[in-house]
C-alpha positions as CSV (number, residue, x, y, z in Angstrom):
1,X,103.9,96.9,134.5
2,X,100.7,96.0,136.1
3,X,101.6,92.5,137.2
4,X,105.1,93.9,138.9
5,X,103.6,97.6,141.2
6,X,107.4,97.5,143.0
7,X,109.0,97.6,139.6
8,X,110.9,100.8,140.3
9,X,112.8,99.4,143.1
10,X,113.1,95.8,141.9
11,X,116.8,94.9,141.2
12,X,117.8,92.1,139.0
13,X,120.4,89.6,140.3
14,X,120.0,86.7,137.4
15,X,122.3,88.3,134.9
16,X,121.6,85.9,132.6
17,X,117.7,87.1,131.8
18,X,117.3,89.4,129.5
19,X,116.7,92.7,131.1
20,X,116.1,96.8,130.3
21,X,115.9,99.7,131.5
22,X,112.0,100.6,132.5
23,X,110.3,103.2,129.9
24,X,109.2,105.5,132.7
25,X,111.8,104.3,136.2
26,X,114.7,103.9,133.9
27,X,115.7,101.0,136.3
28,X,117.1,97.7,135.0
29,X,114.3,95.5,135.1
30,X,113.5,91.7,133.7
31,X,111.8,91.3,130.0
32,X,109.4,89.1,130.8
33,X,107.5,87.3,128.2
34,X,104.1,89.1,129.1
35,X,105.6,92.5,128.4
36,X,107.2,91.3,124.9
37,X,105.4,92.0,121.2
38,X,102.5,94.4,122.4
39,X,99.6,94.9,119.8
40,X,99.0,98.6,120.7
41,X,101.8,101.4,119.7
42,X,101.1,103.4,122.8
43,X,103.5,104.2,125.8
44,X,101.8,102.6,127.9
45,X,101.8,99.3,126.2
46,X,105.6,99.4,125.9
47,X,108.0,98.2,128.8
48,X,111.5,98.6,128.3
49,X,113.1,102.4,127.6
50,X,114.7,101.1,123.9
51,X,110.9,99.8,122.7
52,X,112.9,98.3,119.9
53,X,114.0,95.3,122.6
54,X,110.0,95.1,122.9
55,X,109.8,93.7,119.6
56,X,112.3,91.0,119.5
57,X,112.1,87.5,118.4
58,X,108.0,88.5,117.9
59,X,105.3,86.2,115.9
60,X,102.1,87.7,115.0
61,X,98.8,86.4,113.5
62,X,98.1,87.5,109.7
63,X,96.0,90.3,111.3
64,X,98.7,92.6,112.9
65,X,101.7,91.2,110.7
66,X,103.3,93.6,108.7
67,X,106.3,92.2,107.8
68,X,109.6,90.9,109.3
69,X,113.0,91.8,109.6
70,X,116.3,91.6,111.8
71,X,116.0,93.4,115.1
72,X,119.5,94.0,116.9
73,X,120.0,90.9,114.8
74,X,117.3,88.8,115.5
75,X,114.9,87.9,113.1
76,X,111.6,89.3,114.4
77,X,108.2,90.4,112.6
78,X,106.3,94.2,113.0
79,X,103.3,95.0,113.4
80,X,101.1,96.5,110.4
81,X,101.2,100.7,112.2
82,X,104.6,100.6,112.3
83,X,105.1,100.6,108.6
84,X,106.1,104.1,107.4
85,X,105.8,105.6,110.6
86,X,109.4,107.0,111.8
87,X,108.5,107.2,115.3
88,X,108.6,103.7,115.5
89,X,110.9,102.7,113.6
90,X,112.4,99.0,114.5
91,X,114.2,97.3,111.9
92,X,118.2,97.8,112.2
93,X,118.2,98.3,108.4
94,X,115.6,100.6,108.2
95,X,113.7,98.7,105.6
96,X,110.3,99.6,107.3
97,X,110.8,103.2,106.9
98,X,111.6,103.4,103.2
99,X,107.9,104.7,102.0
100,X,107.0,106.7,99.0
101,X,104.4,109.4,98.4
102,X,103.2,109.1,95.2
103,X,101.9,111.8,93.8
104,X,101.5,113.5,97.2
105,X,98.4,111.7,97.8
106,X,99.2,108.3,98.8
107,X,101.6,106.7,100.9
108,X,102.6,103.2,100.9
109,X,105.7,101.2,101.0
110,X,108.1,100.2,98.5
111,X,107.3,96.3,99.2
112,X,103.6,97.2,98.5
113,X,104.6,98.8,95.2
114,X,103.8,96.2,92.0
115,X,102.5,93.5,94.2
116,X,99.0,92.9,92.7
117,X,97.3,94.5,95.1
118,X,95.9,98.7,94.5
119,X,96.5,100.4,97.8
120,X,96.3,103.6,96.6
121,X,92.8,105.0,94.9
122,X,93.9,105.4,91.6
123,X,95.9,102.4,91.4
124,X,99.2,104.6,91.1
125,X,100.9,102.0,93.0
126,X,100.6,99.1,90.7
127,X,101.7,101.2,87.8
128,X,104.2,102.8,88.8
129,X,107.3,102.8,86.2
130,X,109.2,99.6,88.5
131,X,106.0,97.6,87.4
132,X,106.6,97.3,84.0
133,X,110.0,95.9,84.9
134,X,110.1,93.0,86.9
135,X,112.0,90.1,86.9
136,X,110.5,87.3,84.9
137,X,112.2,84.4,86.5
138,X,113.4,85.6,90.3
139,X,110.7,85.5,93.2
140,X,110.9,86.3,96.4
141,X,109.1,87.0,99.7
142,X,109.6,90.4,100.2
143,X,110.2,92.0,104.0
144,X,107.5,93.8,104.5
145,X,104.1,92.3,103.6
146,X,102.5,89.2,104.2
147,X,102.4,87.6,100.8
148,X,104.7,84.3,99.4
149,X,106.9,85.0,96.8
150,X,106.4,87.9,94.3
151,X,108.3,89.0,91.7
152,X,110.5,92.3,92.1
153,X,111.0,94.8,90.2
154,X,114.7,94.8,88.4
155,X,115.9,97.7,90.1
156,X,116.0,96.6,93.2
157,X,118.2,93.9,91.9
158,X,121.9,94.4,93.4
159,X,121.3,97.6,94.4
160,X,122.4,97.8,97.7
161,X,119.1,97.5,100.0
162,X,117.8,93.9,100.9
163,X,114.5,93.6,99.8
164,X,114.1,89.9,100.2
165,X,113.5,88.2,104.3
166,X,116.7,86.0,102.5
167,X,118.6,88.7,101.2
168,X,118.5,86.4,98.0
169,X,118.1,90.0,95.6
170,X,122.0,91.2,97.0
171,X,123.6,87.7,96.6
172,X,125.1,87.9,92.8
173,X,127.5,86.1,90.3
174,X,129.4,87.3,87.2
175,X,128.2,86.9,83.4
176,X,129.8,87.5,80.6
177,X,133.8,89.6,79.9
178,X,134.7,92.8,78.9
179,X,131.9,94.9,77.6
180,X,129.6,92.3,79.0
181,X,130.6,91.7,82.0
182,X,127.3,92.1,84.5
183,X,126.1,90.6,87.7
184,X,123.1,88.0,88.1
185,X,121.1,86.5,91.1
186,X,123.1,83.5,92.5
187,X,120.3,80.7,92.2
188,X,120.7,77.2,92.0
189,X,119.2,77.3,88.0
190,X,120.9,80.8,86.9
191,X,122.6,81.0,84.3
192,X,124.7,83.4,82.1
193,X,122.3,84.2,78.9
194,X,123.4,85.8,75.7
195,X,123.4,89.5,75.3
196,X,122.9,92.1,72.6
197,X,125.8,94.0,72.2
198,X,125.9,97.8,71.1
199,X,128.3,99.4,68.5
200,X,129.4,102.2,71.4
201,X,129.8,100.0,74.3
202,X,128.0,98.5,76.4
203,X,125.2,95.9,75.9
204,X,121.1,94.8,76.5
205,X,119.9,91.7,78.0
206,X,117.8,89.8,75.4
207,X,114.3,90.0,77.8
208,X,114.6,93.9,77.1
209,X,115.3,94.3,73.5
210,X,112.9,96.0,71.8
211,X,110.8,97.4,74.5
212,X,110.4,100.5,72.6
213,X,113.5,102.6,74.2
214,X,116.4,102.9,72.0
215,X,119.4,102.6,74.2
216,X,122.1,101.0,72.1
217,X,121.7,103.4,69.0
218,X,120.3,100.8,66.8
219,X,118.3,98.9,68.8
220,X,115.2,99.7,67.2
221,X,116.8,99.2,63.4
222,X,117.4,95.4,64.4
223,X,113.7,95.0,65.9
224,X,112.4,96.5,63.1
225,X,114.5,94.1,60.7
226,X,113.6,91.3,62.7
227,X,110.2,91.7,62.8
228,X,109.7,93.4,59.3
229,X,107.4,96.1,60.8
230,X,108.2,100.0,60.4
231,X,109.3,101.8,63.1
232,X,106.8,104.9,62.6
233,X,103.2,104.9,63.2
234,X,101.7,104.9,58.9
235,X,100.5,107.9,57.6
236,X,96.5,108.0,57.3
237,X,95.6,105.8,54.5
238,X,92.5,107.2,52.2
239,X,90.0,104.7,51.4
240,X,86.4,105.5,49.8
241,X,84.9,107.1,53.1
242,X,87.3,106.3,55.7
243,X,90.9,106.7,57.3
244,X,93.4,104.3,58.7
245,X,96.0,104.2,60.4
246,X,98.1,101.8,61.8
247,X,99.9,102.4,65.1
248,X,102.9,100.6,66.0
249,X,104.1,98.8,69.1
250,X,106.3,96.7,70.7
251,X,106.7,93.5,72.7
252,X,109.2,93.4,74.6
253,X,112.1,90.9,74.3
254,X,113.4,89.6,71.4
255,X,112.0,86.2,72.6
256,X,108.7,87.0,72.6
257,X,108.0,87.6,68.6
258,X,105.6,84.9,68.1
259,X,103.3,86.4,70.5
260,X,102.8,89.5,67.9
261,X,100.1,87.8,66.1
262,X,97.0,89.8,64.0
263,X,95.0,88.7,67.0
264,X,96.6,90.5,69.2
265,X,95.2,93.8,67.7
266,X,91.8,95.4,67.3
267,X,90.4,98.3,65.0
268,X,89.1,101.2,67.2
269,X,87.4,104.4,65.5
270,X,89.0,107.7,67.0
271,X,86.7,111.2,66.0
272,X,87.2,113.2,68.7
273,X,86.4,112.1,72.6
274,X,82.8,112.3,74.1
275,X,82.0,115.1,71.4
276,X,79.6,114.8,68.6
277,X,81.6,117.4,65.6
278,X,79.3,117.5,62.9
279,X,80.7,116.4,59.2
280,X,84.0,114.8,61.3
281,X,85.4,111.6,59.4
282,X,86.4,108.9,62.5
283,X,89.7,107.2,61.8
284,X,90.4,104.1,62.0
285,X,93.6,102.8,63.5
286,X,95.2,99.5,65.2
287,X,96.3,98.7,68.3
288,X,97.1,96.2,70.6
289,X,93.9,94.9,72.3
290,X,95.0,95.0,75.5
291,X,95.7,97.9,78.1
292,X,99.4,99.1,77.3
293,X,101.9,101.0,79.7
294,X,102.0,104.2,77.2
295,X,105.3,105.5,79.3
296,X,107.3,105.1,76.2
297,X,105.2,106.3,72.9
298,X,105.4,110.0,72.1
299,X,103.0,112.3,69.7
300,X,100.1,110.9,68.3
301,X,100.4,107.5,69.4
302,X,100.3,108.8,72.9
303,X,97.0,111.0,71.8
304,X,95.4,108.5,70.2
305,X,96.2,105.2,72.8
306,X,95.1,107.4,75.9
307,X,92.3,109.2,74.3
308,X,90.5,105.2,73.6
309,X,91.0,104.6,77.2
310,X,94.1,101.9,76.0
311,X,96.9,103.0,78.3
312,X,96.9,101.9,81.6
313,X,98.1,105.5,83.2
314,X,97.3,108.0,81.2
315,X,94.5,110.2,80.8
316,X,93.4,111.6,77.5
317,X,94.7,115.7,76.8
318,X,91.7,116.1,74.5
319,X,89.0,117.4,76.7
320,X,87.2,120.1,74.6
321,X,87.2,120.0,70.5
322,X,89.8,123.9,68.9
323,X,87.0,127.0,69.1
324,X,86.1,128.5,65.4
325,X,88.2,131.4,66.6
326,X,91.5,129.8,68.6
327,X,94.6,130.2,67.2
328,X,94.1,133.0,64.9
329,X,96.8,133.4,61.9
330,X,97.0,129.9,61.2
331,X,95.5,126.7,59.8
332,X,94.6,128.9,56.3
333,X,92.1,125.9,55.6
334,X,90.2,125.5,58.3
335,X,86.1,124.8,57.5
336,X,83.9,125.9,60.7
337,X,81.6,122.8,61.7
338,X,79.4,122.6,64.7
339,X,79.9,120.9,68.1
340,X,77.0,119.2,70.0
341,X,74.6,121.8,68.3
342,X,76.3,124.8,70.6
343,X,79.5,125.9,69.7
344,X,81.6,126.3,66.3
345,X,85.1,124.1,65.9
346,X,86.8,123.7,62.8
347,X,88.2,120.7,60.5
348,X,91.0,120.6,58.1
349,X,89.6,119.2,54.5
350,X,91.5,116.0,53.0
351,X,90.9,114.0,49.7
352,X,87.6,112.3,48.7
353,X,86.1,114.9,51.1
354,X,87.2,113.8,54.2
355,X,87.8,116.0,57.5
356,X,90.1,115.3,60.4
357,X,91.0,117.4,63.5
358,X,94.5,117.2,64.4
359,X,95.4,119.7,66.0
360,X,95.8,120.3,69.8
361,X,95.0,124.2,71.2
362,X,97.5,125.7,73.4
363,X,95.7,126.8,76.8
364,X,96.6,130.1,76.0
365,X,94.9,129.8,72.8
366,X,97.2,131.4,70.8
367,X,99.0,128.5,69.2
368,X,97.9,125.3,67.7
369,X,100.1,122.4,67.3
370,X,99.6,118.8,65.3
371,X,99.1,115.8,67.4
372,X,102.2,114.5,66.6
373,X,104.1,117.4,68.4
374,X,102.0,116.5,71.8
375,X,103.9,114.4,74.6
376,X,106.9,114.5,72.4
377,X,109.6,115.3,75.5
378,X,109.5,119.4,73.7
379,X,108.1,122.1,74.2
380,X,106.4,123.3,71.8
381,X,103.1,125.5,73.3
382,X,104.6,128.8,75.1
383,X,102.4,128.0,78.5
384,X,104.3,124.6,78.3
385,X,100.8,122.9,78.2
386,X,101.4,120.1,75.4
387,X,103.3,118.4,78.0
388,X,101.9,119.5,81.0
389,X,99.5,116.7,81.6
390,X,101.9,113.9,79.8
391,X,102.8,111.1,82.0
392,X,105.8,109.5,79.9
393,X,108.5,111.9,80.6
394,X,110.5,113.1,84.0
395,X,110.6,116.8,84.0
396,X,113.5,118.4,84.8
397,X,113.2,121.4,87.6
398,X,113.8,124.6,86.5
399,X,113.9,127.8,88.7
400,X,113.3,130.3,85.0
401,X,110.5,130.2,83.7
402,X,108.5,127.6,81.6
403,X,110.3,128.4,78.3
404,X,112.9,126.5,79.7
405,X,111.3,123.7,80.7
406,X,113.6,120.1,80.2
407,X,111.4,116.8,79.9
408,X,113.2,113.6,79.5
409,X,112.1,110.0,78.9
410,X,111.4,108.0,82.2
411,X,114.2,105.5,80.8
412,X,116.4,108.3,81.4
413,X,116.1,108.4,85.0
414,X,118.6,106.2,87.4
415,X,120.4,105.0,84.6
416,X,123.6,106.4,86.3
417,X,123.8,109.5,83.9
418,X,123.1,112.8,84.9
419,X,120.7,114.9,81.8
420,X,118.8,117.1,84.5
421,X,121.1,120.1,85.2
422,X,119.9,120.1,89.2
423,X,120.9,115.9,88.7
424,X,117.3,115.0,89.8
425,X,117.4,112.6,87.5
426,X,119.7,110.6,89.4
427,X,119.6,111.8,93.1
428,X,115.8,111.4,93.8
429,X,114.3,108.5,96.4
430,X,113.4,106.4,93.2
431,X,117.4,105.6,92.6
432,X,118.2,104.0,95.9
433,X,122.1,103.3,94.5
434,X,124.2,105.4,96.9
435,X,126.4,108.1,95.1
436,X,129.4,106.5,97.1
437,X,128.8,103.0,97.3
438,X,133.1,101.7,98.2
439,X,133.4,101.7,101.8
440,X,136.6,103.6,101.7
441,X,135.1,106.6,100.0
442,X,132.8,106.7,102.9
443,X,135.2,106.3,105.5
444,X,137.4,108.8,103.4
445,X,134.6,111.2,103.0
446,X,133.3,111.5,106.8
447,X,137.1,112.0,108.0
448,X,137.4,115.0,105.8
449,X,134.2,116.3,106.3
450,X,135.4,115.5,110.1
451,X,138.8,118.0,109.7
452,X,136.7,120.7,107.4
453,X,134.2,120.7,110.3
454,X,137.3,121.4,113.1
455,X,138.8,123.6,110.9
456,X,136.0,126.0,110.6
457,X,134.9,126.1,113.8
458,X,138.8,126.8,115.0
459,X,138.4,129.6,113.0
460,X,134.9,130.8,114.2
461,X,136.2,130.9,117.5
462,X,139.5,132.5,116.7
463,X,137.5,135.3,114.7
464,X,135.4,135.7,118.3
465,X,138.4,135.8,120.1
466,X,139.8,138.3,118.0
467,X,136.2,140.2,117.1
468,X,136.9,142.2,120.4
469,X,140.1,144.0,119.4
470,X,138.3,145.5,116.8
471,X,138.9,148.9,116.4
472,X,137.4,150.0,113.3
473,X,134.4,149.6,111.8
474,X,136.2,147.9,108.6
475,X,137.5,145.5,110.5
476,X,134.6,144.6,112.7
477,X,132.5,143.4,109.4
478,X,135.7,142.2,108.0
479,X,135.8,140.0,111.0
480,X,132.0,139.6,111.1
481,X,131.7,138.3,107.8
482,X,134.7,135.6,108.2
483,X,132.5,134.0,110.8
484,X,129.3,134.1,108.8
């Protein structure tokens, strides 16, 4: 250090100091409190050989906080750089290393995820999936960040990782018996709620029935019941000059009925995005006024919802209106039309004269599907391009080629069963559960890996040993190949 030029001879005799061993002497010298909490990741800000022992028991102003979290067991706050980066990584639990790229193009913390404020350019991180699933009643301040108390999302309830400074998200109780049984947040007002209970086992929690994912089998037949709506989107309805149709949607919880009011909904006129198509009847359909998370709608609800700009991350698929001539062989009653006075598109002919397009063009041309069959979780163009662009499924990596293509819905993933055939469903940084979460298994797994790890490399060396007494050729790979 500046203020100390003898440091690489100085001894230290109190033994009670604290003390390290100097970044660039390596002798044992004092930690003084002008050398502690540097603002600057540089070495030549940093004092002691460990660095981590430079950040202890450290208090910084908003504007180099980043968060806070035990050091060698004291609590201690970071600074803002040494988020996400693994050189200088400082917390003895990790926490400020556990960053995702999303979508390759942004990277930002998990703590930043779903916490009101867009760190990313298009907003990916506040709507991600975890956003639309947070805990309505549990807050807390998170480690890394500066902000009070947020909510967090549910699955990072319990799961292994403390994501609270008070470790408040891993501190649980038991509700319920049997089928039921399930753990909760130990708070001074929890309390065990009732649950709905499926006809195979298992059971939903009443705040996330009827979200529009039919995990118990017949989740979706009660909600319907109970709130005398259909399930299905309408057909189009014929009136004098127009078309309707009525889209349907959920609220989630089964609490929350009375919020599903007529008010709640608006008419919007769908023809065919940013294209004038001569002779084209609009249709009207209904849908909830505000932006919805369109992860979990399928087919022409999907279309329709992104295509009006009503879904908070999803684009529309309908960029250019079917050419006269795509898709040859098919549609046998398609009427040309014309398409901002320069090209020719076609229109399929309804009652009372009316004329829809509803059909979505391969990008191979060579196949035209309906609406209903785009973002449905199949496959149904050969260049795999009706789901291509779909952002309410989790595609399932295939090394064949895209005929074989797997799409499942995003309520599939980390729900502890495996539907990819690589399991990337379940073993992907998203699910932060560990596959082998008993301490034993752990313990039990690393001794045998330990003894399979001996045991080859007893034999590797006995095969070298032996590799040298060789005397024909038959031998010398058989011998060869024992050690590969």
């Amino acid at each position: 250090n500046n203020e100390d030029e003898s440091e690489d001879t100085c001894t230290v005799t109190d033994q009670s100091q604290p003390s390290c061993k100097h970044v660039r002497t390596g002798q044992t010298v004092p930690i003084h409190d002008y050398v502690q909490c540097p603002t600057m990741l540089a070495r030549e800000f940093i004092y002691c050989d460990d660095f981590r022992l430079n950040f202890i028991n450290c208090s910084y102003n908003s504007h180099w906080k980043g968060g806070e979290c035990e050091i060698y067991g004291y609590r201690s706050e970071i600074l803002k750089v040494m988020i996400c980066d693994p050189d200088w990584q400082v917390c003895d639990d990790g926490i400020d290393d556990r960053c995702f790229n999303l979508d390759g193009s942004c990277k930002v913390h998990k703590h930043r995820l779903c916490d009101g404020v867009v760190d990313c350019k298009d907003g990916i991180d506040e709507n991600d999936s975890k956003c639309s699933h947070m805990s309505k009643i549990y807050h807390c301040k998170r480690k890394m960040g500066i902000k009070d108390a947020l909510p967090i999302p549910h699955q990072w309830i319990n799961d292994g990782i403390e994501d609270c400074v008070d470790g408040s998200d891993e501190k649980e109780t038991t509700c319920g018996q049997n089928s039921t049984e399930r753990a909760v947040l130990l708070r001074e007002d929890a309390k065990c709620q009732n649950a709905f209970i499926c006809p195979l086992g298992g059971f939903i929690e009443l705040s996330d029935l009827c979200d529009g994912r039919d995990k118990c089998g017949n989740e979706q037949k009660i909600c319907t019941l109970s709130r005398n709506t259909k399930r299905h989107d309408t057909p189009f309805v014929e009136l004098e000059q127009s078309l309707i149709r009525k889209m349907s949607y959920c609220v989630q919880g089964i609490e929350n009925i009375l919020t599903l009011k007529q008010d709640k909904c608006i008419v919007k006129q769908f023809a065919f995005p940013e294209h004038d198509i001569f002779g084209l009847t609009p249709i009207d359909f209904n849908i909830p006024e505000a932006k919805q998370d369109c992860d979990f709608i399928y087919g022409e609800s999907y279309v329709y919802t992104s295509c009006v700009n009503k879904c908070k991350n999803s684009t529309c698929l309908l960029e250019t209106p079917p050419s006269y001539h795509d898709c040859p062989g098919q549609i046998e009653h398609r009427i040309g039309t014309i398409v901002d006075n320069s090209f020719l598109t076609f229109v399929t002919p309804l009652k009372n004269k009316m004329f829809i397009i509803n059909h979505f063009v391969c990008d191979d041309k060579t196949k035209c599907i309906d609406h209903s069959k785009v973002c449905d979780l199949v496959q149904d163009c050969n260049d795999g391009s009706d789901e291509r662009h779909c952002t309410n499924h989790f595609e399932c990596p295939s090394s064949v080629s895209s005929l074989s293509k797997t799409y499942i819905p995003k309520s599939k993933i980390c729900d502890g069963v495996f539907d990819c055939m690589d399991l990337s469903d379940e073993c992907n940084e998203n699910c932060p559960k560990e596959i082998l979460q008993s301490v034993y298994l752990k313990v039990i797994s690393i001794i045998i890996g330990g003894l399979a790890f001996l045991a080859n490399l007893l034999i590797i060396l006995k095969n070298l040993f032996e590799i040298r007494k060789c005397r024909t050729s038959v031998s010398l790979v058989n011998k060869a190949m024992i050690i590969l």
